[in-house]
C-alpha positions as CSV (number, residue, x, y, z in Angstrom):
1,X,145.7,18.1,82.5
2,X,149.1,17.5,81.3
3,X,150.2,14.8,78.8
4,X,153.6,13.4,79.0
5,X,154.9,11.1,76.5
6,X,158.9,9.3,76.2
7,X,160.7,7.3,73.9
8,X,162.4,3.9,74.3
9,X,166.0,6.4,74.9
10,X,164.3,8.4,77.4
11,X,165.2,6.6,80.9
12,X,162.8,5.4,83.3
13,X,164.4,7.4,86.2
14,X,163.9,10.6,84.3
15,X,160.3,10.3,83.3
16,X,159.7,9.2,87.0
17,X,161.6,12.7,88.5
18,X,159.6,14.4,86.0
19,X,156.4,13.1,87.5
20,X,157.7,13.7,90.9
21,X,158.4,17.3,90.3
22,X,154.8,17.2,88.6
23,X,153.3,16.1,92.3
24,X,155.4,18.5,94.0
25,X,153.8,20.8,91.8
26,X,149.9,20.3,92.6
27,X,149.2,17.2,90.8
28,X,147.1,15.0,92.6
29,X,147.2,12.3,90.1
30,X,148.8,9.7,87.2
31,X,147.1,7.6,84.6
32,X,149.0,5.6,82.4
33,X,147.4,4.9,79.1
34,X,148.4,1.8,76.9
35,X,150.1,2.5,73.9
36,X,152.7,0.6,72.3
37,X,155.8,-0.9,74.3
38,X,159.4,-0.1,72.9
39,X,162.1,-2.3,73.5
40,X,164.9,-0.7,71.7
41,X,168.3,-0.3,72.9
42,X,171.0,2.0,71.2
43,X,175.3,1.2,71.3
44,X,177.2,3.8,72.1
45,X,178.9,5.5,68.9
46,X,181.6,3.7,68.2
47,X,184.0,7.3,69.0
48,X,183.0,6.8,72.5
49,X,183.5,3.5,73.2
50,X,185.7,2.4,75.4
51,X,188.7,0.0,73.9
């Protein structure tokens, strides 16, 4: 069994590769547990902005 957890800034796409490599890698199945939702959203520091 392997538990895999993310953050509101960890992208969707990336925890969904990471379960695809998962699969590729023997496992025969995903469970999604309830937990919290996050809804957060972060700026870009201001450095890297674009003006």
């Amino acid at each position: 069994m392997i538990g895999l957890t993310a953050g509101a800034s960890a992208p969707d796409l990336l925890v969904n590769e990471v379960i695809e490599k998962l699969r590729e890698r023997g496992a025969t199945s995903v469970r999604t547990l309830s937990g919290r939702e996050e809804n957060v959203t972060f700026s870009l520091p201001r450095a890297l902005q674009l003006i």
